[in-house]
Structure formats: C-alpha cells, structure tokens
N, C-alpha and C positions, 0 to 999 in steps of 0.2 A: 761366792765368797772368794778373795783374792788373798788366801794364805802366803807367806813369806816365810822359809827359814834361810836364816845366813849362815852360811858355812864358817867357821871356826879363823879362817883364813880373814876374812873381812875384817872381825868383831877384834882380833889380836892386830892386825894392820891398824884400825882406828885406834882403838886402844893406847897401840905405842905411839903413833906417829897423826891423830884425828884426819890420816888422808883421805876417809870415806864419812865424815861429820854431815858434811851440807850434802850429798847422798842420802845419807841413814835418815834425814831428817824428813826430806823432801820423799822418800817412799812412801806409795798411797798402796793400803792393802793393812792386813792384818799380821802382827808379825809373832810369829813360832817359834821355839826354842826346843833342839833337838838336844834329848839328853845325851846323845854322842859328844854333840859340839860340848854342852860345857862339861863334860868327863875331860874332854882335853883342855878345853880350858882351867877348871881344877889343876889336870897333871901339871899346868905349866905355872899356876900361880904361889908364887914366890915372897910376897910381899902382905901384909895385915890388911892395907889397901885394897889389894889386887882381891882378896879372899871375901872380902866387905861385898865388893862390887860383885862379887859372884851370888852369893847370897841375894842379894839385891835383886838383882839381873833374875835368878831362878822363882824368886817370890812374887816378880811383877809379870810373868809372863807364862801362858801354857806352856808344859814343856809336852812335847810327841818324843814315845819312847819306841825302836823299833819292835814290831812283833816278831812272834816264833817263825812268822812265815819270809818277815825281811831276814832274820838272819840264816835261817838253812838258804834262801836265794843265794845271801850274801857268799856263804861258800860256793855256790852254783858257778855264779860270776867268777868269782876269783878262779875256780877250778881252772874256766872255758879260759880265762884271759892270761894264766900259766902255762898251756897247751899253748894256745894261739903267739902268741906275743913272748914266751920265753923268760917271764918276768922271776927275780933269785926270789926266794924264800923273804928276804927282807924286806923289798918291793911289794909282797903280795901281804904281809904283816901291815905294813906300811900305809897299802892301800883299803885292807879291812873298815876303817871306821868309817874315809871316806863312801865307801858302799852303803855303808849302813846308812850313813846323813843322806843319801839318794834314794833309797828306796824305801825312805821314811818319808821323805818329801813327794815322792810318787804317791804311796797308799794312801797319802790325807790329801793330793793334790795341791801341794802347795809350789810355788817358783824356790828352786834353791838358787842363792845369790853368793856366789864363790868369787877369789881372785886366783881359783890354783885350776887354771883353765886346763894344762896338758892331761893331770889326772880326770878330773868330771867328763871330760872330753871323750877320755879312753872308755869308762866306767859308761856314757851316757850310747854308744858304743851297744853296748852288750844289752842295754837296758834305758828306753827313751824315759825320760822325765824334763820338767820343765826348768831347762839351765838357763843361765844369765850369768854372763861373766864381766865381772868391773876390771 
C-alpha cells in the first residue's frame, strides 16, 4: 500500500497560492492526514472558509495520530539534535511537531511529502523515513 501524508507546508502553500494543484492531483498512492498537520492548520485558520475546509478535509480522510511511542522518540530526537547541532529552545519547540508528522509517517509507512526540506532534512538525519520534497 503506498500511503501519502503531506506536511502542513504543501496543504497551506496550495491553499494560498494552488502552486502544488496539478501535483496534489496527479499523486498516485493513498493519501493520510496527520492529526499534527491539521492541529496546525486549525492554529492558523482564520477565516469561516478556511475552518469549512478544515472540517471537510478531516471528515474525508483517515487522520494517523502519533503514538505514545512517536512522541517520547520525538523528545529523544530533539534532545540528540540540541547536543549535536546547538539548536535555542525556540528551534527545538519549533521543530517538535515537525518530528512528530515524521515519525508518524514512518510507524504507518507512509512517504511524507514536505516543501520545508532544511528541517525534514535535519530531523530525517536522526531518523530515516520516506521524504520527498516539492
């Protein structure tokens, strides 16, 4: 089975600007919906619209939630990549959910599909899963 989730990054790029439309459409594979990604997307929705489509978006798609086990990693990760690489406190807040959209897409096997290539990069790093970056 050729699972898909998209990172938060894509879904709000399209969104504002359709630059990943003929993309999003032409993906062959099953597509996922990580309750990380629309936690953020929620945080950022602004508009009666925006919150429609969120609704929407949640109703027509499995959502993968991380388990108990992605998030004690997810501190793991961040711990090694504060030592290693020097990252402040806000960085590593900053980087938290991204972690969790990764090794949520790891435990179900699914490709995570991001446009925030220097973080996934970092994060993919400490812990392989299947990236693709637009």
């Amino acid at each position: 089975m050729n699972l898909i989730i998209f990172d938060t990054s894509i879904l709000v790029n399209d969104l504002r600007t359709a630059r990943y439309e003929e993309r999003l459409q032409l993906t062959a594979g099953l597509v996922r919906l990580s309750a990380v990604v629309l936690a953020e997307l929620w945080r950022g929705a602004n508009t009666r619209a925006e919150r429609q489509f969120l609704v929407r978006l949640a109703k027509n798609r499995t959502v993968l939630t991380p388990s108990e086990k992605n998030w004690i990693e997810s501190g793991e990760i961040l711990s090694r990549m504060n030592v290693d690489l020097g990252y402040t406190a806000g960085k590593l807040r900053d980087l938290h959910f991204d972690v969790l959209i990764a090794l949520t897409a790891r435990t179900h096997g699914a490709r995570l599909v991001t446009a925030n290539q220097s973080d996934f990069e970092a994060i993919w790093r400490y812990r392989k899963f299947d990236l693709e970056v637009w």
